[in-house]
LUMZA-704920 format. One record per residue (C-alpha): residue number from 1; residue in three letters; chain; x, y, z. Coordinates in nm, 2 decimals, always signed. Layout:
<atoms>
ATOM    n  res  chain      px      py      pz
ATOM  NUM  ALA      A       X       Y       Z
...
</atoms>
This chain:
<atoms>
ATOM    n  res  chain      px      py      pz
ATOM    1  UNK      A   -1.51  +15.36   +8.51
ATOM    2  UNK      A   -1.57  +15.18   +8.85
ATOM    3  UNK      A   -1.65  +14.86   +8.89
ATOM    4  UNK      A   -1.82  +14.59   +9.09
ATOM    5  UNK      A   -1.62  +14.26   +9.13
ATOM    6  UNK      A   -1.80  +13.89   +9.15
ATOM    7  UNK      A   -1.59  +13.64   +9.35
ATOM    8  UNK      A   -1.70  +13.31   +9.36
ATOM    9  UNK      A   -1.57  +13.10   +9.64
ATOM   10  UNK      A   -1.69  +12.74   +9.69
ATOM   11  UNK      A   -1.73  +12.52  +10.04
ATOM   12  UNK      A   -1.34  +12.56  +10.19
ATOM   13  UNK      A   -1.42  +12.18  +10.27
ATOM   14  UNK      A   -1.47  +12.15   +9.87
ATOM   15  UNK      A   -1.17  +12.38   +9.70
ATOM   16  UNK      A   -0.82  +12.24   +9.56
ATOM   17  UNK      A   -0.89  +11.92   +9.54
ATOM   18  UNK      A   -0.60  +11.91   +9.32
ATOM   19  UNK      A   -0.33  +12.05   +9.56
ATOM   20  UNK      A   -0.34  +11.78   +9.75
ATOM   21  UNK      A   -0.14  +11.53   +9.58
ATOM   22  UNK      A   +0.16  +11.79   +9.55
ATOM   23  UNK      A   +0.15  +11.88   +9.86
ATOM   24  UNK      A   +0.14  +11.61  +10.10
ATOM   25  UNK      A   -0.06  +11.72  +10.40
ATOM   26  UNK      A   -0.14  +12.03  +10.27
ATOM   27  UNK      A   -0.47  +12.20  +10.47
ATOM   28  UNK      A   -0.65  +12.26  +10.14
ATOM   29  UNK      A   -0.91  +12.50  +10.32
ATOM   30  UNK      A   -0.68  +12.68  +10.49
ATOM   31  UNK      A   -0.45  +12.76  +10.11
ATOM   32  UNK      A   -0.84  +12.80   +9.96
ATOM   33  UNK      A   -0.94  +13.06  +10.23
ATOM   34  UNK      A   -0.57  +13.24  +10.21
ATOM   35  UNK      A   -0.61  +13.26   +9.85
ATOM   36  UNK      A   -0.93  +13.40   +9.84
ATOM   37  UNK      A   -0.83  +13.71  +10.12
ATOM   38  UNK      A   -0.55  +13.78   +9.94
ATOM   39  UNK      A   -0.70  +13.80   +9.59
ATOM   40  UNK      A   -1.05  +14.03   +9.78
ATOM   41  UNK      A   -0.72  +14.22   +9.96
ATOM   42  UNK      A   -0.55  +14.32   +9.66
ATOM   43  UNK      A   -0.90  +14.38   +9.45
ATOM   44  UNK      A   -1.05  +14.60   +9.73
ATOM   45  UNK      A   -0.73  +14.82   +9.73
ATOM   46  UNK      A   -0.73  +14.88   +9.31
ATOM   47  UNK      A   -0.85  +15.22   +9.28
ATOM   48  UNK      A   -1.11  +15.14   +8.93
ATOM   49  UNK      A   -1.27  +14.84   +9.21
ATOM   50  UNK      A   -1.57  +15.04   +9.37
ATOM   51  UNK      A   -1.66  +14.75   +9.61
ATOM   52  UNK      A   -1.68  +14.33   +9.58
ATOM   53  UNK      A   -1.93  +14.10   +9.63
ATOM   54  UNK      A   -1.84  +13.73   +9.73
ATOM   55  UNK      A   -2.05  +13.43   +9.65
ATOM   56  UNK      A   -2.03  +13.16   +9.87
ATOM   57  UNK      A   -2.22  +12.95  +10.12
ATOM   58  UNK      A   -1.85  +12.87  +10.35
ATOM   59  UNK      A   -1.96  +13.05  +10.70
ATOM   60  UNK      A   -1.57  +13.08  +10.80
ATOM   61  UNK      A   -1.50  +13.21  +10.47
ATOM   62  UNK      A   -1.81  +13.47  +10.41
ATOM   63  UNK      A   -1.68  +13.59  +10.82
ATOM   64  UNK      A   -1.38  +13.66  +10.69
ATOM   65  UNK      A   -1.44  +13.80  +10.36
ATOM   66  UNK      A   -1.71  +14.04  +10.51
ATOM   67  UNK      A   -1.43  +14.12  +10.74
ATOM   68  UNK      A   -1.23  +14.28  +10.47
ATOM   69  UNK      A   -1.49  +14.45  +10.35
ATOM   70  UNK      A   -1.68  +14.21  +10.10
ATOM   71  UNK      A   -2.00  +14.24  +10.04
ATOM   72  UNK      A   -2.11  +13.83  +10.09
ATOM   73  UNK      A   -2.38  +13.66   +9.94
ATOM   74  UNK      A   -2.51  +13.33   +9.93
ATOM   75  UNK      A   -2.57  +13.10   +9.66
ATOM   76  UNK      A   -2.85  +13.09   +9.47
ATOM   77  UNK      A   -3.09  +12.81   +9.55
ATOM   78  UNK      A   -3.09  +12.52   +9.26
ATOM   79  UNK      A   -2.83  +12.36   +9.06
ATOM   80  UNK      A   -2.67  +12.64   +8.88
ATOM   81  UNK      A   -2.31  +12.60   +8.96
ATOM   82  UNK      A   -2.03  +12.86   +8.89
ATOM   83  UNK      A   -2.17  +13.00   +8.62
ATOM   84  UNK      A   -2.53  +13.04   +8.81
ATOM   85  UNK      A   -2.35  +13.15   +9.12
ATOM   86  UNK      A   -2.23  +13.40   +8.91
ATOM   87  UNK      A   -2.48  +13.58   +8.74
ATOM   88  UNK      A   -2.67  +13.57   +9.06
ATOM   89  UNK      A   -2.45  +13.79   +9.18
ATOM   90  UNK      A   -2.39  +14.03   +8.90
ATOM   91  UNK      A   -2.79  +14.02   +8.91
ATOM   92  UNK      A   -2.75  +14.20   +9.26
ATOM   93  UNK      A   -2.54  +14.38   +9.22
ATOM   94  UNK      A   -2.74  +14.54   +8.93
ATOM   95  UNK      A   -3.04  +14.52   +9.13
ATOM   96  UNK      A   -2.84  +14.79   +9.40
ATOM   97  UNK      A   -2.69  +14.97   +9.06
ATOM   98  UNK      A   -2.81  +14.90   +8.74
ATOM   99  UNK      A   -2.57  +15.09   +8.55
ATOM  100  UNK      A   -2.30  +14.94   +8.73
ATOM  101  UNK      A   -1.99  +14.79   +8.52
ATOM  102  UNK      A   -1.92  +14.41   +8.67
ATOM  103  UNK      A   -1.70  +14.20   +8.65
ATOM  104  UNK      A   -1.64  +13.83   +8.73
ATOM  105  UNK      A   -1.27  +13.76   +8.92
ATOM  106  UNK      A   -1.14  +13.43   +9.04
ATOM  107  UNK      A   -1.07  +13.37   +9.39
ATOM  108  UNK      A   -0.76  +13.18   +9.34
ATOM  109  UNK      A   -0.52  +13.46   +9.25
ATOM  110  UNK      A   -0.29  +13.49   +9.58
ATOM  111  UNK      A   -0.01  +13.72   +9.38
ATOM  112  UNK      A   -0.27  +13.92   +9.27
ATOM  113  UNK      A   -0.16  +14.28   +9.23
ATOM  114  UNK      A   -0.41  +14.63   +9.27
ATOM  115  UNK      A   -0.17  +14.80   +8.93
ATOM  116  UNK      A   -0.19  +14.51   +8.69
ATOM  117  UNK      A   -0.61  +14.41   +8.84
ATOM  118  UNK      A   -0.65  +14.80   +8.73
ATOM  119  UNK      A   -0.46  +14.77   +8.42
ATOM  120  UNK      A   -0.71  +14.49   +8.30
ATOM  121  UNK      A   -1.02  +14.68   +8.42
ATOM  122  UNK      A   -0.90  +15.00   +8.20
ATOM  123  UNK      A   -0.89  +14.79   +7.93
ATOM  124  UNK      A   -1.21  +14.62   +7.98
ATOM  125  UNK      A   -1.37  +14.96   +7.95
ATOM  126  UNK      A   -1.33  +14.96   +7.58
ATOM  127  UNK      A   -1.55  +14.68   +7.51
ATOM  128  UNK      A   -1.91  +14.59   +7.57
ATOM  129  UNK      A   -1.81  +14.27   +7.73
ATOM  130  UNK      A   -1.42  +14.10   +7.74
ATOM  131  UNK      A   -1.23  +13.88   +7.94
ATOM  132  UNK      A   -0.85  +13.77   +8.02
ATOM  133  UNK      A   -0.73  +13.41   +7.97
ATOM  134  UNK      A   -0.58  +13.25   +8.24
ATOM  135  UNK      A   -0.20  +13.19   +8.27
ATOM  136  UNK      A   -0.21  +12.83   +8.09
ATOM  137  UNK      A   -0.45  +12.97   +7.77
ATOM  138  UNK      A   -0.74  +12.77   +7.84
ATOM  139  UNK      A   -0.92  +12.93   +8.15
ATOM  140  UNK      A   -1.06  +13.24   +8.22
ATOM  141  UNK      A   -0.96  +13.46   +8.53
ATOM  142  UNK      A   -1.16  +13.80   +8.45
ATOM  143  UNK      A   -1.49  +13.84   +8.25
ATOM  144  UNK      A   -1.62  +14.19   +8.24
ATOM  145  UNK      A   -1.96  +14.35   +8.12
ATOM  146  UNK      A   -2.00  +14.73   +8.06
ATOM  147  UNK      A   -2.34  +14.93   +8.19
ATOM  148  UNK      A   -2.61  +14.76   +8.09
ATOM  149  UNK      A   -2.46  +14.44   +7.92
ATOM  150  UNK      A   -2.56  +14.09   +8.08
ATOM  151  UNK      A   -2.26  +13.97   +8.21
ATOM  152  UNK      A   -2.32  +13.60   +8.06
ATOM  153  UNK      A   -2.06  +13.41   +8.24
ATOM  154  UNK      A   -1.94  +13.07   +8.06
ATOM  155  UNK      A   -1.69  +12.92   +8.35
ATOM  156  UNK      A   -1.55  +12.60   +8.37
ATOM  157  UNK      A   -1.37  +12.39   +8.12
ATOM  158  UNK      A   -1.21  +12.55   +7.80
ATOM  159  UNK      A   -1.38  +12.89   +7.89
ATOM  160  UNK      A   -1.15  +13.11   +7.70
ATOM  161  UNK      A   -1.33  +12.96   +7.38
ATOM  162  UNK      A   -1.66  +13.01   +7.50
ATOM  163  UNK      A   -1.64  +13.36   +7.58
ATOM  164  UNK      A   -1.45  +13.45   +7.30
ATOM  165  UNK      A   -1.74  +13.25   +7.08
ATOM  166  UNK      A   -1.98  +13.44   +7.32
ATOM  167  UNK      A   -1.87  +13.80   +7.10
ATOM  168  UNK      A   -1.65  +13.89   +7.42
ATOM  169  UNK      A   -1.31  +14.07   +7.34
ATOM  170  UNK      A   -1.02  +13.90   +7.45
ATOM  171  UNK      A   -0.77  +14.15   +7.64
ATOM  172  UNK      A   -0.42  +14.03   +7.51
ATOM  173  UNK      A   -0.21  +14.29   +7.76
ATOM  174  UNK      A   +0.13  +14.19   +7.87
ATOM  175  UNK      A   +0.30  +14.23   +8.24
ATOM  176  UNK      A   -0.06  +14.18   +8.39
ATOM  177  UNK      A   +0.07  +13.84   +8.48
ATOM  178  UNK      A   -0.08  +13.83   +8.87
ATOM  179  UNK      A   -0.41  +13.85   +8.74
ATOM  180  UNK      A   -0.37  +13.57   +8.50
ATOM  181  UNK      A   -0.24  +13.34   +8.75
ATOM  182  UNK      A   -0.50  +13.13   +8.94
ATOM  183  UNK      A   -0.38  +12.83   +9.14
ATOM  184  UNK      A   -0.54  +12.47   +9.09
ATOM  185  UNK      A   -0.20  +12.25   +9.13
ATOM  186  UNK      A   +0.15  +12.25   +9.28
ATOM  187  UNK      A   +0.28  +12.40   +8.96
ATOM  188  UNK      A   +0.06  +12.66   +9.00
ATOM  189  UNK      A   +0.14  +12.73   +9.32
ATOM  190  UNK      A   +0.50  +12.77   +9.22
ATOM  191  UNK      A   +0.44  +13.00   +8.98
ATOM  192  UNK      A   +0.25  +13.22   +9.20
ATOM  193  UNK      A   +0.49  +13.22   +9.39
ATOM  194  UNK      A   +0.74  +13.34   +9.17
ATOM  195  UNK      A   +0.52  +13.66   +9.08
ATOM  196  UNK      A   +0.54  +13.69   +9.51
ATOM  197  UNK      A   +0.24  +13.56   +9.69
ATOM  198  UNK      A   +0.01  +13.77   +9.92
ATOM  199  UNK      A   +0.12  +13.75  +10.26
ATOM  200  UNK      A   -0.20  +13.51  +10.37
ATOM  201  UNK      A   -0.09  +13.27  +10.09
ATOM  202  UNK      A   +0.31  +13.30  +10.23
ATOM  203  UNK      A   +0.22  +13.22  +10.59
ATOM  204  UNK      A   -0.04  +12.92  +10.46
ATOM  205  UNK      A   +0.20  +12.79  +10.23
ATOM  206  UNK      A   +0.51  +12.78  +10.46
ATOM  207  UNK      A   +0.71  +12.50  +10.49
ATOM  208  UNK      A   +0.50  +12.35  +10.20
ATOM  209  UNK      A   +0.70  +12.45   +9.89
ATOM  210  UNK      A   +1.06  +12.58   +9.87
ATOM  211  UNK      A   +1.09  +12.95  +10.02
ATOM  212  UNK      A   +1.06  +13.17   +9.74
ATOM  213  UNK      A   +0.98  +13.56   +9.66
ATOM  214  UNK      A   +0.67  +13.65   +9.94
ATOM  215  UNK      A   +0.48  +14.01   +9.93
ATOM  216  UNK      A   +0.42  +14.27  +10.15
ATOM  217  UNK      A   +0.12  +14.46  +10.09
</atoms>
């Protein structure tokens, strides 16, 4: 099965607001925009990843995005926040395909890796709808919905709850760390970097944390 990925990516001027405080003079926008190109970079080269749609209203960042071959959409009109910006995109993508398989992705994983993104996917493909808790148990990195299954997105918060309450299956693989592995705070940060950060993330990040494992892609 192929699928359509959903990014979401809010204002660059907007993202990380909690990096700051661990990293002193940290350009948030710039680690925001790095980690969103490197998580598009590794999703656009996993071969079950037909093509990715990016939701955001950020010119610099849609420029950029597009430039790696996202498709780039803008929000939705209204209050809907994440979890409308979401389903408006699903909604076109199904509009283009309606028996394509999507999925939701975050754009904060900067170690993200093509092997373990397409490891998930596989086993998304057994179920109508699942998702994949983020690293600290809480979150939720990945939601997918099959051909012809609303995507329902419940973001924000405790959302691994919610989707599992929702009648989504949880996938509970092992070694697919990268993909579990969104960034919010320093900690984070660190711990992506141990899994080896995308090289956009390395060069943004220099000189901010200690020098750890990078990535070549």
């Amino acid at each position: 099965m192929v699928w359509t990925l959903v990014v979401p990516l809010k204002p660059l001027s907007q993202a990380k607001s909690r990096l700051a405080g661990g990293t002193g003079h940290a350009p948030r926008p710039a680690l925001a925009l790095a980690f969103a190109l490197d998580t598009v970079a590794a999703a656009l080269a996993c071969p079950a990843v037909g093509g990715v749609v990016v939701v955001t209203d950020d010119p610099l960042a849609g420029a950029e995005l597009g430039a790696l071959g996202a498709r780039v959409l803008p929000e939705p009109t209204g209050r809907g926040g994440l979890n409308g910006a979401l389903a408006h995109g699903a909604r076109s993508v199904r509009a283009q395909c309606p028996r394509s398989a999507v999925a939701t992705l975050n754009a904060d994983l900067p170690a993200l890796r093509p092997a373990e993104l397409g490891r998930v996917l596989d086993s998304a493909t057994e179920f109508p709808r699942a998702f994949l808790a983020d690293a600290a148990g809480i979150g939720t990195t990945l939601l997918a919905a099959a051909p012809g299954m609303e995507l329902a997105p419940a973001f924000e918060g405790p959302s691994r709850a919610r989707h599992r309450a929702s009648g989504a299956h949880e996938i509970e693989l092992t070694g697919v760390d990268s993909v579990r592995q969104d960034v919010d705070t320093e900690s984070d940060l660190r711990a992506a970097l141990g899994l080896g950060l995308g090289p956009r993330t390395a060069a943004a990040a220099a000189g901010l944390l200690a020098h750890g494992p990078g990535r070549a892609d």
